[in-house]
KEKE-3310 file (N, C-alpha, C; in steps of 0.2 Angstrom, whole numbers, plus 5000, padded with zeros to 4 digits):
npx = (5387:5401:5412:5411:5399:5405:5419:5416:5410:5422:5431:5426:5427:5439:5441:5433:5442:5453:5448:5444:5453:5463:5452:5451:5464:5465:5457:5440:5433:5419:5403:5395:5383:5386:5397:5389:5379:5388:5393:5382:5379:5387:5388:5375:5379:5386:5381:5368:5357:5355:5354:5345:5342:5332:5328:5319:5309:5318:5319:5324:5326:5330:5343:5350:5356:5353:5344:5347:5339:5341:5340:5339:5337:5327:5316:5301:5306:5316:5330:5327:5340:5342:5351:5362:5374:5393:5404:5421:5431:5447:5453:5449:5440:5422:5405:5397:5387:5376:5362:5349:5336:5340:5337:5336:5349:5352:5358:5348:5333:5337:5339:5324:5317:5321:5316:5304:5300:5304:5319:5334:5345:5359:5375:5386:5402:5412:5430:5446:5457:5468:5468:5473:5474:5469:5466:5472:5477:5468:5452:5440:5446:5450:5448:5443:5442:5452:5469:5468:5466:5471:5464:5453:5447:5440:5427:5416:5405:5396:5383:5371:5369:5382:5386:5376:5379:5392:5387:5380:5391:5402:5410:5413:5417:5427:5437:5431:5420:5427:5434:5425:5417:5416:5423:5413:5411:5412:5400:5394:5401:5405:5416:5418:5420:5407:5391:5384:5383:5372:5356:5353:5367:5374:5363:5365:5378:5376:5366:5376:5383:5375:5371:5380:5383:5373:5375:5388:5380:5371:5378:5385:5375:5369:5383:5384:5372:5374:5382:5397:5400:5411:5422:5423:5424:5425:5440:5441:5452:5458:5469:5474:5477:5483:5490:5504:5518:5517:5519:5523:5512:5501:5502:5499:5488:5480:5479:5472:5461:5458:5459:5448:5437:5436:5433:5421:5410:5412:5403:5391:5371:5358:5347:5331:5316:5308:5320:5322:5313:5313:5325:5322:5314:5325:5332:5324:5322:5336:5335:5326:5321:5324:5310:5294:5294:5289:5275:5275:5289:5292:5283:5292:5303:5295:5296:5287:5283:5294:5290:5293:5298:5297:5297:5312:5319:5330:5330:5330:5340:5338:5344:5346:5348:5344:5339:5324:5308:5300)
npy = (5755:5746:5747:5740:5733:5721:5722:5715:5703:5699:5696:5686:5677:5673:5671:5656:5649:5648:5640:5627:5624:5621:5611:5601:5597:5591:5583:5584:5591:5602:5604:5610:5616:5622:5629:5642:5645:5651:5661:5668:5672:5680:5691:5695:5701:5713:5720:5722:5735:5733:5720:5706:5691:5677:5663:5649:5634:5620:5607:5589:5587:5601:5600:5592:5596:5610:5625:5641:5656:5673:5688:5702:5721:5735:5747:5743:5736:5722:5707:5690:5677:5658:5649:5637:5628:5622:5613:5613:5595:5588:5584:5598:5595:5594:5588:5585:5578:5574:5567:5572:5564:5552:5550:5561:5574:5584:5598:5599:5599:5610:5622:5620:5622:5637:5641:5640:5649:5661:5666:5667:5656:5648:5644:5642:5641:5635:5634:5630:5627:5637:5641:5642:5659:5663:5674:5686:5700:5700:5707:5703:5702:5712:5726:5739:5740:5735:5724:5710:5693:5677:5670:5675:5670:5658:5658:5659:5662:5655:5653:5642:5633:5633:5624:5613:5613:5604:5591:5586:5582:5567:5568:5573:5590:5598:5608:5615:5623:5628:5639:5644:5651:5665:5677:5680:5691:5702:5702:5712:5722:5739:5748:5759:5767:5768:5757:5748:5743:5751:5745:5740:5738:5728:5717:5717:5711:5698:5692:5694:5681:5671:5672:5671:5660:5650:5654:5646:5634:5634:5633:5620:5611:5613:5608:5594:5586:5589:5580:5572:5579:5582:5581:5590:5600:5617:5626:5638:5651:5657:5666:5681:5689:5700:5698:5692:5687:5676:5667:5652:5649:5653:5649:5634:5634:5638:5625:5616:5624:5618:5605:5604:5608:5598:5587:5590:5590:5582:5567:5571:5572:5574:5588:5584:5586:5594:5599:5606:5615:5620:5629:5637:5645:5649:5657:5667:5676:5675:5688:5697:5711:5721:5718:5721:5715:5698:5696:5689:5689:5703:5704:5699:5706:5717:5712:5699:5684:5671:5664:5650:5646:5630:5615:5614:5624:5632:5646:5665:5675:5693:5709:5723:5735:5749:5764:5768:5760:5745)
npz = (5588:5581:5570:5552:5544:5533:5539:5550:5545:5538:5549:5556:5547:5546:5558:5559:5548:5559:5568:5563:5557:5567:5575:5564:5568:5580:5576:5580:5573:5573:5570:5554:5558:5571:5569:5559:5569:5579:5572:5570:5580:5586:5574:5578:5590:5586:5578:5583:5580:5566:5562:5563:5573:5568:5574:5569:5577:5583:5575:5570:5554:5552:5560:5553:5542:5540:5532:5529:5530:5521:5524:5516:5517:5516:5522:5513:5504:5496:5497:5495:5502:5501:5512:5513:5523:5523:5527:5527:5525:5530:5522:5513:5505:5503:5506:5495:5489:5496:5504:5511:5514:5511:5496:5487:5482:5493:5487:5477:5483:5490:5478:5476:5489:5490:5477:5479:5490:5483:5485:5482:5477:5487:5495:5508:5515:5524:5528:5530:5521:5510:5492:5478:5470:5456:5446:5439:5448:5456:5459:5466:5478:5485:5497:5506:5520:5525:5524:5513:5520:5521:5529:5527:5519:5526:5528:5514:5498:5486:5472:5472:5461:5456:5464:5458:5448:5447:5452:5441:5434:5432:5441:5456:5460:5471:5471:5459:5464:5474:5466:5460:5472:5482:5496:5508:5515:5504:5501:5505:5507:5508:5506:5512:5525:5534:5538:5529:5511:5500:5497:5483:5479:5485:5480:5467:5469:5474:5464:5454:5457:5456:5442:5435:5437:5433:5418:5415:5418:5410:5398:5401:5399:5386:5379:5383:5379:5366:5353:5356:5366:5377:5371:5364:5372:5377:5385:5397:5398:5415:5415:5409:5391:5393:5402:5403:5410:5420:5435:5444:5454:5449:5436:5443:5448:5437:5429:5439:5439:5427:5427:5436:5429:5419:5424:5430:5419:5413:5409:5410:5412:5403:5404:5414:5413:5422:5426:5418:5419:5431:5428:5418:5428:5438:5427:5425:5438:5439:5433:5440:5446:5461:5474:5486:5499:5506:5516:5528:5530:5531:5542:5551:5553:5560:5570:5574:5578:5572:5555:5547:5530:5525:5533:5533:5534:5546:5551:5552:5544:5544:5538:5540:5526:5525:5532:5533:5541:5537)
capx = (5390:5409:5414:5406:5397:5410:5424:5414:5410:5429:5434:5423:5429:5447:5444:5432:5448:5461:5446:5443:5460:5465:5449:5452:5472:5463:5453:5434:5428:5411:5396:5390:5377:5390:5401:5384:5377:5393:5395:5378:5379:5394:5387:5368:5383:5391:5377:5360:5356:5355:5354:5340:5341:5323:5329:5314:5310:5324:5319:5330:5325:5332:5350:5352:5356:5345:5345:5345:5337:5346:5335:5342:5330:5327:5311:5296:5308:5323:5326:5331:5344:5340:5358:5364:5382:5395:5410:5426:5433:5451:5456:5449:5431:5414:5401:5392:5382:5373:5355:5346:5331:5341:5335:5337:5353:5353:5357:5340:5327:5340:5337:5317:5316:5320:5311:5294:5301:5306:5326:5342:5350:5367:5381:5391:5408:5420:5437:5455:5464:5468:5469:5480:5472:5473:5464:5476:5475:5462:5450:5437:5448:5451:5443:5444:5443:5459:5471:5467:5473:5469:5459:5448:5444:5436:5419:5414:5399:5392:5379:5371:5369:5389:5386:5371:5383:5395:5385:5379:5396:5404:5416:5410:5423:5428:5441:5427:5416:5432:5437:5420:5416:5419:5423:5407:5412:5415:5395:5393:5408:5404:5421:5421:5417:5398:5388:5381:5380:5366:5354:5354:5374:5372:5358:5368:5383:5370:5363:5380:5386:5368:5369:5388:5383:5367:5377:5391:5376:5367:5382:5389:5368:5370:5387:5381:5366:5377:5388:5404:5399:5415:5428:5423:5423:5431:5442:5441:5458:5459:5472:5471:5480:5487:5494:5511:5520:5513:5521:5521:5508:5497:5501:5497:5481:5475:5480:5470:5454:5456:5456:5442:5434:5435:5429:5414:5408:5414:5397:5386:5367:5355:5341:5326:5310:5308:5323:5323:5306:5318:5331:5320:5313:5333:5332:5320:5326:5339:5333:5321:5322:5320:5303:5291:5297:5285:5273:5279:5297:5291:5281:5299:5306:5293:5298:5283:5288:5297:5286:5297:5294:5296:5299:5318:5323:5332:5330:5331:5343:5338:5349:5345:5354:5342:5334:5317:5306:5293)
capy = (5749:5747:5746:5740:5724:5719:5719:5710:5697:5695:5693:5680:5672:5674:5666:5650:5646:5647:5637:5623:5622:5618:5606:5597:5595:5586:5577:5585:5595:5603:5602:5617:5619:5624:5636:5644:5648:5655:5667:5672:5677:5684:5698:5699:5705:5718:5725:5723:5738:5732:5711:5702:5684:5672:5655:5643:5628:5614:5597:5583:5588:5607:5602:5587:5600:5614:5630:5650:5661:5680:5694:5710:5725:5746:5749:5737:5730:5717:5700:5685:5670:5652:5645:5629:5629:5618:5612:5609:5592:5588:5588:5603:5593:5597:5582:5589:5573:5571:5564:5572:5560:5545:5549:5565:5579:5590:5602:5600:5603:5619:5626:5620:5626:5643:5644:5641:5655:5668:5667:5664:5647:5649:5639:5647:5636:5636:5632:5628:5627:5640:5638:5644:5661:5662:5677:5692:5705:5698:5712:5702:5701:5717:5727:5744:5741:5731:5721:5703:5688:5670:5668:5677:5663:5655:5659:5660:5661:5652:5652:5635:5632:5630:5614:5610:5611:5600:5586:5583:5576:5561:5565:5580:5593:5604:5615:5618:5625:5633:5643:5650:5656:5673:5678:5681:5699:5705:5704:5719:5726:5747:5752:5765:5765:5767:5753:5744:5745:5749:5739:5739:5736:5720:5713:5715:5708:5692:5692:5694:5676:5668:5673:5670:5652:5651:5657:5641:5628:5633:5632:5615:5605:5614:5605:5587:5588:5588:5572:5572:5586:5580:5580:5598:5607:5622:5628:5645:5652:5658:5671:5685:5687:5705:5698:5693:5681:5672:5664:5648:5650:5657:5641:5629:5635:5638:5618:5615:5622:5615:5598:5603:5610:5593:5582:5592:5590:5574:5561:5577:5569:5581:5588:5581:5591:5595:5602:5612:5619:5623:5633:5642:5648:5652:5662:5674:5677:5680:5696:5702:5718:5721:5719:5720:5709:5692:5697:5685:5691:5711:5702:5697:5712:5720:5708:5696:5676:5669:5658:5646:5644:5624:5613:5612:5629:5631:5652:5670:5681:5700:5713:5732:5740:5754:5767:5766:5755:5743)
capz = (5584:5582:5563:5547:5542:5530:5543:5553:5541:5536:5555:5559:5541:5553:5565:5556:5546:5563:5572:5560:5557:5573:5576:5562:5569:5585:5574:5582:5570:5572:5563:5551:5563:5578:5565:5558:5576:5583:5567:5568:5588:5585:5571:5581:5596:5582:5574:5584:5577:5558:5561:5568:5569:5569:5574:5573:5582:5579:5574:5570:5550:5552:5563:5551:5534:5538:5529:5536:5527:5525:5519:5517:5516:5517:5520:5514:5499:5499:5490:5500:5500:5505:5511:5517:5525:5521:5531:5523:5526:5534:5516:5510:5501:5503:5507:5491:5489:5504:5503:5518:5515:5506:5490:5481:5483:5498:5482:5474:5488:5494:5475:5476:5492:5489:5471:5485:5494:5482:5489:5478:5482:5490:5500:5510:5514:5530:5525:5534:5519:5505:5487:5474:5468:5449:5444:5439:5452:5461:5461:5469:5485:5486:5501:5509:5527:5527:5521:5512:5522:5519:5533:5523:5515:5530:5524:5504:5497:5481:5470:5472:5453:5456:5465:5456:5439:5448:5452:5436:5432:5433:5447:5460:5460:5478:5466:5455:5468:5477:5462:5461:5478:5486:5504:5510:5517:5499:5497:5510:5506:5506:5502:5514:5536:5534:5540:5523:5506:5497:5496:5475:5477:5489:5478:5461:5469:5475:5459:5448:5455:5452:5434:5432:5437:5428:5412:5414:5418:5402:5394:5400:5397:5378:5378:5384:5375:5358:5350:5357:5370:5380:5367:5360:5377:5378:5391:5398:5403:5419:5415:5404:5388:5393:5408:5402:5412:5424:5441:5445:5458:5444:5433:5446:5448:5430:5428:5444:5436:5421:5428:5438:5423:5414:5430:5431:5413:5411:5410:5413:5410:5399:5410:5414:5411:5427:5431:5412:5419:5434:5424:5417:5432:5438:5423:5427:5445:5438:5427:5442:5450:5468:5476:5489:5506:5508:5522:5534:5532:5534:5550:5558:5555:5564:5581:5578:5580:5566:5551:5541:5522:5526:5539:5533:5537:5553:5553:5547:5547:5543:5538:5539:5523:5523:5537:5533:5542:5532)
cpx = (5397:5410:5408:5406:5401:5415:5422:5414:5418:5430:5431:5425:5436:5447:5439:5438:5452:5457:5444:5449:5463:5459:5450:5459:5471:5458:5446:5433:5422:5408:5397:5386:5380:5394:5395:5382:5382:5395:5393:5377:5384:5392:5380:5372:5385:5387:5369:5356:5354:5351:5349:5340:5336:5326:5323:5314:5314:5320:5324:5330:5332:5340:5350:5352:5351:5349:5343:5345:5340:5341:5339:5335:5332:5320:5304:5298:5315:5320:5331:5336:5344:5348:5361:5372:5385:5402:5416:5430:5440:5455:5456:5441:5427:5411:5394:5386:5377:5365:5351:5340:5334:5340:5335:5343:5349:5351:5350:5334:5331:5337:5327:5315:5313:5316:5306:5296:5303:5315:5328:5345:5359:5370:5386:5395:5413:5425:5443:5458:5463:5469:5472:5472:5474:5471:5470:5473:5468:5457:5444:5440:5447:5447:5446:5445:5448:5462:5468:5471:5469:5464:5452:5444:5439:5428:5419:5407:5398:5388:5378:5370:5377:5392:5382:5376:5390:5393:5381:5382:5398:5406:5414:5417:5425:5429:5438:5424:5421:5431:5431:5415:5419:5419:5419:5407:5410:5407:5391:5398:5406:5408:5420:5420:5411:5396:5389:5381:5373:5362:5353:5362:5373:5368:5361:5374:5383:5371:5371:5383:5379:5371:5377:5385:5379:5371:5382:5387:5375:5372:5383:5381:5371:5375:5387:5374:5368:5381:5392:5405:5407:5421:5429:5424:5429:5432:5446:5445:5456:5463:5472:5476:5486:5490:5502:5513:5518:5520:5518:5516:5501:5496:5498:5491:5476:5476:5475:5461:5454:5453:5448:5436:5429:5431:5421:5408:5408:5407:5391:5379:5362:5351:5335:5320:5308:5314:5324:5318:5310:5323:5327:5315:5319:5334:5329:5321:5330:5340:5327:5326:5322:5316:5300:5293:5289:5282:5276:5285:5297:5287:5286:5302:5303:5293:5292:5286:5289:5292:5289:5295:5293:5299:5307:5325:5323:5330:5331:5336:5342:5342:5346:5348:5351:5340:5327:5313:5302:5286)
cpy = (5751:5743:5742:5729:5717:5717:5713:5702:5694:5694:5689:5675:5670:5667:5660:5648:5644:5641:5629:5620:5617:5612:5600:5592:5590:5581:5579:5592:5596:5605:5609:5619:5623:5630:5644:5649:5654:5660:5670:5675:5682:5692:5699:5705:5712:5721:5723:5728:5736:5725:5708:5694:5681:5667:5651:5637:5621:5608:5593:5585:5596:5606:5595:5591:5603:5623:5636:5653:5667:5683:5700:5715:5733:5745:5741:5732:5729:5712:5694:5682:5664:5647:5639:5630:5622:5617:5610:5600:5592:5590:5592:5603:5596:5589:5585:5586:5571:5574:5566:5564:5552:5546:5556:5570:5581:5599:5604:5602:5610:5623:5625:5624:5634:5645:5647:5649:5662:5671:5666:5660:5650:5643:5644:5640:5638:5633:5632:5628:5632:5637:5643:5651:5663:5668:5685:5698:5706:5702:5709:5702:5708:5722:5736:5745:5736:5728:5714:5699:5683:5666:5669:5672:5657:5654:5664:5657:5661:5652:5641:5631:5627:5624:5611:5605:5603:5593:5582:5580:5572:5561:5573:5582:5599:5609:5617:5625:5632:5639:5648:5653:5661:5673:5682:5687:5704:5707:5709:5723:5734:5752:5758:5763:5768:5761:5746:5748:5747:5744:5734:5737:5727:5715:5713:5711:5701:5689:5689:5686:5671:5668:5672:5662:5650:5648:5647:5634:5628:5632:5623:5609:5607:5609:5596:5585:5587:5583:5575:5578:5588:5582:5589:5604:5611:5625:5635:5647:5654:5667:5674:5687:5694:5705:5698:5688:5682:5666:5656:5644:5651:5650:5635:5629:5635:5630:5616:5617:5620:5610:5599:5604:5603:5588:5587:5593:5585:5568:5565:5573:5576:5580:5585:5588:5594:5598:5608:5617:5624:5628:5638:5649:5655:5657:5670:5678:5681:5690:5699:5707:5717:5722:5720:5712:5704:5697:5695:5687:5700:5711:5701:5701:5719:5717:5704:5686:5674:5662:5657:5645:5637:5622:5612:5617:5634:5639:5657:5674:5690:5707:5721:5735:5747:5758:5768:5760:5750:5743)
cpz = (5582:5574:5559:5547:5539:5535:5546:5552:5541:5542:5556:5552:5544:5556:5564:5554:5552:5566:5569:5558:5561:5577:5570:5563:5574:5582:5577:5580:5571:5567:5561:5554:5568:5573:5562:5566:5580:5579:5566:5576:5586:5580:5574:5586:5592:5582:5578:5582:5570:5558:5565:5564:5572:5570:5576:5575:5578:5581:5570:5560:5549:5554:5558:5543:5534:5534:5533:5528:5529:5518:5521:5514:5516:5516:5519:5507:5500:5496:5498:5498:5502:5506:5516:5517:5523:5526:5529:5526:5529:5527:5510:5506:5505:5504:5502:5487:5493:5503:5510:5517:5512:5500:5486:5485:5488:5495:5480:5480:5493:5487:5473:5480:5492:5483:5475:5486:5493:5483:5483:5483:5483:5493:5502:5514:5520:5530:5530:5530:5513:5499:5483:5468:5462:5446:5446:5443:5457:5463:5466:5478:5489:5492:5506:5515:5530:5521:5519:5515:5521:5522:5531:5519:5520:5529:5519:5504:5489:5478:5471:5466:5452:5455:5461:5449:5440:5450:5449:5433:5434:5440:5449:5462:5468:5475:5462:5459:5473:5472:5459:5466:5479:5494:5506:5513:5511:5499:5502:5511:5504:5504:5508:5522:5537:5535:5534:5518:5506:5496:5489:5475:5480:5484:5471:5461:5469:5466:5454:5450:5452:5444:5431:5431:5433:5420:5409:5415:5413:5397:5393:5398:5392:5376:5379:5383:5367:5358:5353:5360:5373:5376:5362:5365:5378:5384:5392:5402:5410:5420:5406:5399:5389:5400:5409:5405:5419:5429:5440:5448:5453:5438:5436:5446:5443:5428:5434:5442:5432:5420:5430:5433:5418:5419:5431:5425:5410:5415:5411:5409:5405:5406:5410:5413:5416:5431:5423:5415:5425:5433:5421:5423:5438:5433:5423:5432:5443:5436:5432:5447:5455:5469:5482:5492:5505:5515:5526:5535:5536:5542:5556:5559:5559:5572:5582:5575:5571:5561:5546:5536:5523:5530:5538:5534:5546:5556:5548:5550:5543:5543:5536:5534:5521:5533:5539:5536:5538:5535)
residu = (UNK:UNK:UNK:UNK:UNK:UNK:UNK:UNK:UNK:UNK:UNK:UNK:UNK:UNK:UNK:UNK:UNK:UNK:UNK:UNK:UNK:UNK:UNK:UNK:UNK:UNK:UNK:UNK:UNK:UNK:UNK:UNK:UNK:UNK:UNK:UNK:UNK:UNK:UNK:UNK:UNK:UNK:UNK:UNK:UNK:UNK:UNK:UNK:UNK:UNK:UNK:UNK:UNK:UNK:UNK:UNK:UNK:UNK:UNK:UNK:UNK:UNK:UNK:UNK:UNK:UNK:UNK:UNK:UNK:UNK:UNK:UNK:UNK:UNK:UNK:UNK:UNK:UNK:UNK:UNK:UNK:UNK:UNK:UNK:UNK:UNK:UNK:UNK:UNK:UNK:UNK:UNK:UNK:UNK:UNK:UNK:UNK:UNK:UNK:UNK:UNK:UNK:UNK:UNK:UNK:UNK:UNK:UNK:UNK:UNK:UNK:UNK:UNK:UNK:UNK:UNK:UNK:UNK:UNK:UNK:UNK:UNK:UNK:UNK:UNK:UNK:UNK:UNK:UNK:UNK:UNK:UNK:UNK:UNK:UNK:UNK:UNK:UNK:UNK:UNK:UNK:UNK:UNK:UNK:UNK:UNK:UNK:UNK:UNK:UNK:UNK:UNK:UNK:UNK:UNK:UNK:UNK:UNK:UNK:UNK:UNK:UNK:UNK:UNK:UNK:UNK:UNK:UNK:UNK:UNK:UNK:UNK:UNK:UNK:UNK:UNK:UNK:UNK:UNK:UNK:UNK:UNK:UNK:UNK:UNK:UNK:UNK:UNK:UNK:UNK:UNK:UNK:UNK:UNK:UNK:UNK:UNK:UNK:UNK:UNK:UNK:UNK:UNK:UNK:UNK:UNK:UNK:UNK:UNK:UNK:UNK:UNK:UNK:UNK:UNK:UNK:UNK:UNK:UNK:UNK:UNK:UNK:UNK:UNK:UNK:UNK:UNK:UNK:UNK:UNK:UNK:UNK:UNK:UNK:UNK:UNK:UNK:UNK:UNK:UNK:UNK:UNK:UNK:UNK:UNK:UNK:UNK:UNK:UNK:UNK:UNK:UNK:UNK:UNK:UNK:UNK:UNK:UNK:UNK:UNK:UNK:UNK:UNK:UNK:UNK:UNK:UNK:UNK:UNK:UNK:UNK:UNK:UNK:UNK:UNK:UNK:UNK:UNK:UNK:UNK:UNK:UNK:UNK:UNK:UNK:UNK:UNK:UNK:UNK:UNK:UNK:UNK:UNK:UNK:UNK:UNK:UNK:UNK:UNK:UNK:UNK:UNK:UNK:UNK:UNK:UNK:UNK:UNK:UNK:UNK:UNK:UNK:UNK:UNK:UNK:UNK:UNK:UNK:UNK:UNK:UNK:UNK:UNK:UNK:UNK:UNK)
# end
């Protein structure tokens, strides 16, 4: 095996960015389905050693907004993630509305879904166009097995609460959703030229957007749930008060979330009982520990045929971050 997971990841974030770029230039963009597939051969090729992908049988269901399951593991414990891809538009959006069945978000049956299954909801995001990074010193970017480059931003990964929180407002925000994703390398990022993190690092890194996002949903019902929820909301800077002065590039941006800040809160509904029962079940997730693998998932990673949690997920992808077998 030739270099670490994380590289990996960030070079095929590379080269989604140059390639979507340039198909949206001729105007024939490919599906998520086509970006997905080519990113996942691409690391089975790198790391067959560590990476086993399950692809189940496609139906019109699964390539029409299907989901990939990615389990990371050591051994006979590991936590999953249930993620649905997204395709950036020509101008940067998201299609974060999209009804696979007609009738309810694409969002809600990806975060039901996974509840079934035990997984953390995600979205992972393939991008052409960069956006204005606002956070002093950007330590999230930062990375040891290279320099940061924009392309890096090809592929980011999400909590899905993020979008959930955004389509509860009036007006669905992309820049919300941007300015809380990560480049999806960063969450196998081992900091040094060993394989993989840990598997307790990987799984707090998971975990700490979950709960970041969590933390801003429970905030923003609390705040449309009270009188004049709208008109009292507070706006959490961006930048830090021991920054000092601040670039233009740095202004632009914190004005950029702000808007988006307010467009995403603006008309927000209370919850329904049903999705409060919901949230509380996000709550706990959040606060568990690592467990013992799902049979069926410790099945595939022994080489026997892949068993989908529902008819709506397309595959598994399996990540070795330990040596012991299960």
């Amino acid at each position: 095996m030739v270099g670490s997971l994380c590289g990996t990841l960030a070079r095929r974030a590379e080269l989604t960015f140059e390639a979507l770029a340039a198909e949206h230039r001729r105007g024939w963009p490919s599906s998520e389905v086509t970006h997905t597939e080519e990113n996942l051969r691409a690391i089975d090729r790198a790391h067959g050693d560590r990476v086993a992908i399950r692809p189940f049988t496609s139906d019109e269901e699964r390539s029409n907004g299907a989901d990939w399951e990615w389990w990371f593991h050591s051994g006979a414990v590991g936590f999953g993630m249930r993620v649905q891809a997204k395709r950036a538009n020509r101008n940067g959006g998201y299609d974060l509305r999209y009804r696979p069945d007609g009738d309810r978000y694409q969002n809600d049956l990806l975060i039901e879904d996974a509840m079934k299954a035990g997984c953390i909801p995600a979205y992972v995001f393939y991008n052409h166009l960069n956006w204005p990074q606002i956070r002093p010193g950007k330590p999230w970017l930062g990375c040891d097995h290279g320099p940061f480059t924009e392309g890096q931003l090809g592929c980011t990964i999400a909590s899905a609460l993020v979008v959930k929180q955004t389509l509860r407002g009036a007006r669905v925000s992309s820049r919300y959703v941007k300015h809380r994703s990560r480049p999806w390398n960063r969450i196998l990022c081992d900091g040094s030229e060993s394989s993989a993190p840990s598997l307790e690092i990987a799984y707090g890194r998971v975990l700490s957007l979950h709960q970041a996002a969590l933390v801003e949903l429970e905030g923003q019902v609390e705040l449309s749930e009270a009188p004049s929820a709208v008109a009292r909301l507070p706006i959490r800077s961006a930048i830090s008060k021991e920054s000092g002065r601040v670039d233009r590039r740095q202004r632009d941006g914190e004005d950029d979330r702000r808007r988006a800040d307010h467009e995403t809160t603006r008309g927000a509904a209370p919850l329904s009982s049903t999705e409060r029962g919901l949230r509380r079940q996000l709550r706990e997730m959040s606060d568990r520990p690592v467990g013992r693998l799902p049979q069926r998932v410790r099945a595939m990673i022994r080489g026997a045929e892949g068993e989908p949690a529902d008819r709506r997920v397309a595959g598994a992808v399996l990540v070795n971050l330990g040596s012991a077998e299960p």
